[in-house]
Legacy VTK file of the C-alpha trace (Angstrom):
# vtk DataFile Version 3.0
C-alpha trace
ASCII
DATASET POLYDATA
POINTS 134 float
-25.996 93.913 -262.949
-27.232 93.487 -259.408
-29.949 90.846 -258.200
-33.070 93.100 -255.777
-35.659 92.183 -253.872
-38.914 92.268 -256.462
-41.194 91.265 -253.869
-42.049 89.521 -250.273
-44.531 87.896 -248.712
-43.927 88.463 -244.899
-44.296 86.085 -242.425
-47.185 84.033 -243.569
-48.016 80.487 -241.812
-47.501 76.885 -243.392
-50.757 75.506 -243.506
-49.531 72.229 -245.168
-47.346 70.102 -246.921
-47.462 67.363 -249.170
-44.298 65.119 -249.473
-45.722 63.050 -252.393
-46.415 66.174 -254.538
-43.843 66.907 -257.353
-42.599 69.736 -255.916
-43.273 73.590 -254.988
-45.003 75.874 -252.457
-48.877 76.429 -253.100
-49.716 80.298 -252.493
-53.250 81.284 -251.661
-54.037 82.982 -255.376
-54.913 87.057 -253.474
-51.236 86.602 -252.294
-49.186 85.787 -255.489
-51.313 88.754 -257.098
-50.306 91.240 -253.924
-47.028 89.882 -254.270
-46.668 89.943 -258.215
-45.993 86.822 -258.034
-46.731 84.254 -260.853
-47.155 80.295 -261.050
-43.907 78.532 -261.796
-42.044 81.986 -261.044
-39.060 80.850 -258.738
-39.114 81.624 -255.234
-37.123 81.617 -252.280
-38.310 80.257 -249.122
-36.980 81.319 -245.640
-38.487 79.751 -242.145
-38.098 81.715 -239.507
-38.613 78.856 -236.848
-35.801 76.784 -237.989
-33.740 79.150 -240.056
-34.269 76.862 -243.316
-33.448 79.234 -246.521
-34.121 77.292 -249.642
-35.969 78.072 -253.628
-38.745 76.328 -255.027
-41.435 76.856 -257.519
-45.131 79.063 -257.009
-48.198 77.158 -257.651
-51.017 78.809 -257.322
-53.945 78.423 -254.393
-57.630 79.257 -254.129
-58.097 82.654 -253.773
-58.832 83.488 -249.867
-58.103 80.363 -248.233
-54.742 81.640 -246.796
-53.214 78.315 -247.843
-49.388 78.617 -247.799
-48.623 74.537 -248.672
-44.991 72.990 -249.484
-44.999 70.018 -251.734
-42.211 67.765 -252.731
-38.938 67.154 -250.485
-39.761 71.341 -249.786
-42.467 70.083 -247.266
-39.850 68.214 -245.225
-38.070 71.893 -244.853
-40.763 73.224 -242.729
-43.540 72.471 -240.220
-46.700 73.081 -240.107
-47.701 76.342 -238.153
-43.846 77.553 -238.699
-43.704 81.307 -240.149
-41.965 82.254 -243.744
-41.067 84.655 -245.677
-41.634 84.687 -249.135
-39.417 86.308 -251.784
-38.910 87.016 -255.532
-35.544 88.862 -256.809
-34.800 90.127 -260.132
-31.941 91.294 -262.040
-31.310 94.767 -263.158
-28.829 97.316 -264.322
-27.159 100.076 -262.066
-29.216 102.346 -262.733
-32.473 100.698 -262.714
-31.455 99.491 -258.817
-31.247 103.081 -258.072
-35.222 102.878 -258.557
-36.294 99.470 -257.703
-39.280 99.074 -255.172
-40.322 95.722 -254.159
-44.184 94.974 -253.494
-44.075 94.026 -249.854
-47.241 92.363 -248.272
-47.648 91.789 -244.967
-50.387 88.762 -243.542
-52.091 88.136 -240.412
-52.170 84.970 -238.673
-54.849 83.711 -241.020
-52.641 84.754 -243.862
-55.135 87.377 -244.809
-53.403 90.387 -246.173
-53.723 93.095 -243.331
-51.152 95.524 -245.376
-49.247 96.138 -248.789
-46.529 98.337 -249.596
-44.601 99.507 -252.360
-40.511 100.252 -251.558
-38.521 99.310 -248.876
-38.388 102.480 -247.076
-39.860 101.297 -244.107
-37.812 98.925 -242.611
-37.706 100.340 -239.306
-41.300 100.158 -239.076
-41.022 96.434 -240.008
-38.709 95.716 -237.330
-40.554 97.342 -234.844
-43.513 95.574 -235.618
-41.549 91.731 -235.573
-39.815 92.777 -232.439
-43.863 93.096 -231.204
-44.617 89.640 -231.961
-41.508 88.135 -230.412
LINES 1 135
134 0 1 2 3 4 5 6 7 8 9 10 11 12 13 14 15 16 17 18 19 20 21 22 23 24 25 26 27 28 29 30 31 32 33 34 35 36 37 38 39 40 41 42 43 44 45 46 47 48 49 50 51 52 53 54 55 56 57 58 59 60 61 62 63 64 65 66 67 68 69 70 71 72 73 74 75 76 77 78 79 80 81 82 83 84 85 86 87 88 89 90 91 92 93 94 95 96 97 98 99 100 101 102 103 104 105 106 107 108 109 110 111 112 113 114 115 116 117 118 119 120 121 122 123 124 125 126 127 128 129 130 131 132 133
């Protein structure tokens, strides 16, 4: 068995956070459903600004309003403005990692989607474009 990428939600902005809540990242509701990703479906978190890997919970956002939120003790992880990435793994056979391809969705400032992708193949094109923004 081998644990793959299922999908990623690349560098979207905190909008929020909410130390008091119980817990969990809110996800605008157009990027769980790019992403395939479902409310209460375990995700990992990783900030880009401070290097802060850690898993949490999906709760689901209004649909368009970008938010990206972390609630709970996940909130004191980031900051708002900071830049994340977003991911969901699963675990499959041998043979079914032969043939996995992750949904990959890529955001805009506003955390609009500006691009989706299915598979991984295009890696260099995704470095290219974060060595652009740094």
């Amino acid at each position: 068995m081998r644990t793959m990428l299922r999908s990623k939600i690349h560098r979207a902005r905190v909008t929020g956070g909410n130390v008091s809540y119980e817990g969990s990242i809110t996800i605008d509701k157009l990027l769980l459903e790019a992403a395939d990703i479902l409310p209460y479906e375990m995700v990992h978190i990783l900030d880009v600004n401070n290097g802060n890997r850690f898993q949490t919970y999906a709760m689901e956002g209004e649909a368009g309003s970008g938010d990206i939120i972390l609630n709970g003790a996940a909130a004191r992880m980031v900051a708002k403005g900071d830049i994340v990435i977003i991911l969901t793994y699963s675990t499959v056979t041998d043979e079914e990692a032969k043939h996995v391809q992750p949904r990959l969705v890529y955001v805009d400032a506003n955390n609009a989607i500006r691009e989706q992708k299915i598979g991984g193949h295009g890696w260099m094109d995704d470095l290219t474009e974060t060595l652009k923004v740094l």
